[in-house]
N, C-alpha and C positions, 0 to 999 in steps of 0.2 A: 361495442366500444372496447379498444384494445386497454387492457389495465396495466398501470405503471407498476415496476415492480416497488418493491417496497423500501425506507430506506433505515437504516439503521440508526439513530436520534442519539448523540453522547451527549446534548446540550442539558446543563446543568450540574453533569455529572463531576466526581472528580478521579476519574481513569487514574490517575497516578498513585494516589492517595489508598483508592479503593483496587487496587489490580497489582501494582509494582513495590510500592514502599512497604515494607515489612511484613510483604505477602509471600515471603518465604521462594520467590522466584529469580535470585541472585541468581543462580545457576543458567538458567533458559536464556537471562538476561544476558551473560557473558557469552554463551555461547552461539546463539544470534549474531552475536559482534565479531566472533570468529569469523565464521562464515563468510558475513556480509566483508572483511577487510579480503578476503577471497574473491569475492564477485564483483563488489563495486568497484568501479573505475576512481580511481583516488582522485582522482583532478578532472575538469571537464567543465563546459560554459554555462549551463545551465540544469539545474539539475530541479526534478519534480516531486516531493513527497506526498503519494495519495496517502492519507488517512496519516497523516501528520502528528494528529494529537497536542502532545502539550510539548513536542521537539524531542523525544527520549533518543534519536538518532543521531543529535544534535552534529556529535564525536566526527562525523563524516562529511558535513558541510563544508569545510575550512577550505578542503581545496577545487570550490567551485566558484565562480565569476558571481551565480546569483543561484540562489536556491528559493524556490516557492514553497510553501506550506501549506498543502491543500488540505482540507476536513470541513465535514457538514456543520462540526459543532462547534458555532462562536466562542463559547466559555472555554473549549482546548486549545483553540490556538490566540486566547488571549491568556491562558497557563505557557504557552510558548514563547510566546511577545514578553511578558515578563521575567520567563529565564533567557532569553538570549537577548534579548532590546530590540533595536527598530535603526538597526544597521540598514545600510541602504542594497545591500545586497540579500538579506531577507524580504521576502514578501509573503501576508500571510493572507488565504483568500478562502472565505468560505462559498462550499458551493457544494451543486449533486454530482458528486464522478460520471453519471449516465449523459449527463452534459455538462463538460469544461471548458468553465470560459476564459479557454484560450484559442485563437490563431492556431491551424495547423503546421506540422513542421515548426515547433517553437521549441524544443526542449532535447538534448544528444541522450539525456538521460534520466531511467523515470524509476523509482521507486515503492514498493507496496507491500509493508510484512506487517504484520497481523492485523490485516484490512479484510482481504478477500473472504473471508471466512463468512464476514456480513455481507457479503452479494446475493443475490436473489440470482440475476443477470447474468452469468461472467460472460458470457458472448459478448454484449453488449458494453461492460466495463471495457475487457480487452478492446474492441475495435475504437473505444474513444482512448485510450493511452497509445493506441498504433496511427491512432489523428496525429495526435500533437508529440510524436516523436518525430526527430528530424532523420531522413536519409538510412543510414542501416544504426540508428538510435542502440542504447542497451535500455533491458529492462530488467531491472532486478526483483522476481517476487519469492513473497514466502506465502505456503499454503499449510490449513490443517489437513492433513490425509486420513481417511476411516481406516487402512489399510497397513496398521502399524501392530506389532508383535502383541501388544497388550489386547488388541480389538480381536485377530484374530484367535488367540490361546482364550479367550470369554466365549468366541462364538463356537468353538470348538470344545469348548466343558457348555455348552448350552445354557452358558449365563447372561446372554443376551440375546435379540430376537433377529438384530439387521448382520446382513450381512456383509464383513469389513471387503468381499471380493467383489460386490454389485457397483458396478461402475456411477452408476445413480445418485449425483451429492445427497446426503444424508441430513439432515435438518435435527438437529441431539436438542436442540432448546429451538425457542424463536428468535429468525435472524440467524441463528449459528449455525453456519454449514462446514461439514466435511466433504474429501474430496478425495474420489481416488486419483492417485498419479499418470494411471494410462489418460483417463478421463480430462484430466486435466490441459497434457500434453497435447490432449487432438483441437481442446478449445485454443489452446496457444496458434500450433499449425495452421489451423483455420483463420485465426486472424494475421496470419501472415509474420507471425513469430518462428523464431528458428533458437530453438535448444539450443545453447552451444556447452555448458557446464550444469552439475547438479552436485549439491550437497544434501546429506539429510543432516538433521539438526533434533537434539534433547533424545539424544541414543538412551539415556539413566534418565529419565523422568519418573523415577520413583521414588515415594515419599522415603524410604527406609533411607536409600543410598544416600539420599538427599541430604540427613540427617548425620550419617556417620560421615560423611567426606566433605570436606569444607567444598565452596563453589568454587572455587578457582583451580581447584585440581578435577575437580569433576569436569569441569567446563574444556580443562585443556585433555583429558580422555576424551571426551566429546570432538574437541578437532580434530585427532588423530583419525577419528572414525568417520569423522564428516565426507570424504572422498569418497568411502562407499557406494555413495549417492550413485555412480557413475553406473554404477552396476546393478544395484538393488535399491529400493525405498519403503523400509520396514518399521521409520520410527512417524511418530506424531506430527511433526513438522519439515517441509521440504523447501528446499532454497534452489533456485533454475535463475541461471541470466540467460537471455536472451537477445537475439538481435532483431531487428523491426524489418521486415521484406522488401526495403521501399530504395527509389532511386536515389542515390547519391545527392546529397543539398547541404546546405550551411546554415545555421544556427543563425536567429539575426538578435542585431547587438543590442534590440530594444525589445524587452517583454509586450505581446501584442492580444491585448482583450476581445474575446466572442460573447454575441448577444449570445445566453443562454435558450433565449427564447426565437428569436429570428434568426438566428447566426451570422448576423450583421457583425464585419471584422472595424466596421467604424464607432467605435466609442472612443469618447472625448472625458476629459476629468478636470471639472468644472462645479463650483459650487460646492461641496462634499458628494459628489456621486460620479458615477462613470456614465454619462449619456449618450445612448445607443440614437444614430442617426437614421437606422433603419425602422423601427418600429415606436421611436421617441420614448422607450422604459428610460428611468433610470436608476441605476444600480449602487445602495448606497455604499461611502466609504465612511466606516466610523471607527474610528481613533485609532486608524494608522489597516483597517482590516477592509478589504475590502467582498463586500457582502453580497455576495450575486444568487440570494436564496428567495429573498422577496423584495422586488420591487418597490422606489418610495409611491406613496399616492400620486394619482395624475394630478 
């Protein structure tokens, strides 16, 4: 029996609270944002956020037709739902990224930073975000890399055991993976992604600097350097947009739901749930979320 990979659980949690607000990470935060105004396409019809969270990207929505909020854990994106409301151009949907219940060819544009890190998979993530991109789609991700100046000068004073040059994602906690770049690039390829731009991203992620130099001038040192990416990838976190491999297609003007389980593209929303005609599940919708992780009772 083939085993599922495993998935990363944030429900209950409070991610914001406990990771971003006065956890000393203004810095990474701003410079992320760099970046991302670099790669992401500012405007565009639909646009896809895997691991969503409680919306901390929020900043980049504005110039999309309709943005989706994807994440396994109910509790982050009802922290989302009530920082942004239940505008009809958000939608918030919890579910497993190894199967999204969406329609292929639904989405021009897909986004994923500080997701991938919790993949067991990425084969298998990648070719479901290369499903439901439409035609030569963008993909904008961010990855942790093993393979960054600090990993290397430790394994090189022999203060640590892995080696930041072994292509092998590296597992530092449970659930957390690092990644090397080469590594990374071939899984991309393979699913029929094409590199087109690279940034690296938290060039100063150390605590010292962190300290003496306020964030916002760190963060804009940090942009200067971020183009590097093209040449070399030496720091902690890497940013790549990509194009999707696929034929030429158009975006369609209404969001289209998949059985998670059958892949039935017939579900109907009815009663509070999205009822799949193929296998008769149905998927519930509760208070504005819709919930495609368990099934209500037959």
């Amino acid at each position: 029996m083939e085993r599922r990979p495993r998935i990363c659980d944030y429900e209950g949690s409070d991610y914001r609270a406990d990771f971003w607000e006065g956890k000393g990470r203004e810095y990474e935060d701003l410079a992320e944002r760099i970046a991302l105004r670099h790669l992401l396409p500012a405007t565009g019809q639909r646009l896809l956020d895997i691991g969503a969270g409680f919306g901390r990207l929020a900043e980049f929505y504005g110039g999309y037709q309709q943005v989706v909020l994807l994440d396994y854990s109910q509790s982050s994106l009802r922290q989302a739902q009530a920082r942004l409301g239940r505008d009809g151009s958000l939608v918030y949907v919890a579910a497993n990224f190894y199967a999204m219940p969406f329609a292929g060819d639904t989405f021009d544009v897909a986004l994923m930073v500080r997701a991938i890190h919790h993949v067991e998979d990425v084969p298998a993530l990648l070719g479901e975000v290369a499903r439901v991109l439409v035609g030569a789609g963008t993909f904008v991700l961010e990855f942790a890399s093993k393979c960054h100046l600090k990993a290397i000068l430790r394994y090189a004073l022999r203060r640590q055991r892995w080696s930041p040059f072994d292509p092998t994602p590296y597992e530092f906690a449970e659930m957390n993976f690092d990644f090397h770049p080469a590594w990374m690039r071939q899984r991309l390829n393979e699913a029929m992604f094409h590199v087109k731009r690279t940034r690296t991203v938290s060039h100063f992620r150390l605590p010292l600097l962190k300290r003496l130099i306020p964030a916002h001038l760190l963060a804009g040192l940090d942009g200067l350097c971020q183009p590097s990416g093209a040449w070399w990838q030496l720091t902690p976190s890497v940013f790549v947009r990509c194009a999707a491999g696929k034929p030429a297609g158009e975006v369609p003007a209404i969001l289209h739901f998949r059985c998670p389980v059958c892949s039935s593209e017939k579900l109907q929303e009815s009663g509070g749930a999205m009822a799949c005609a193929g296998c008769g599940r149905r998927w519930p919708v509760e208070d504005g979320i819709y919930n495609f992780k368990t099934p209500l009772p037959a």
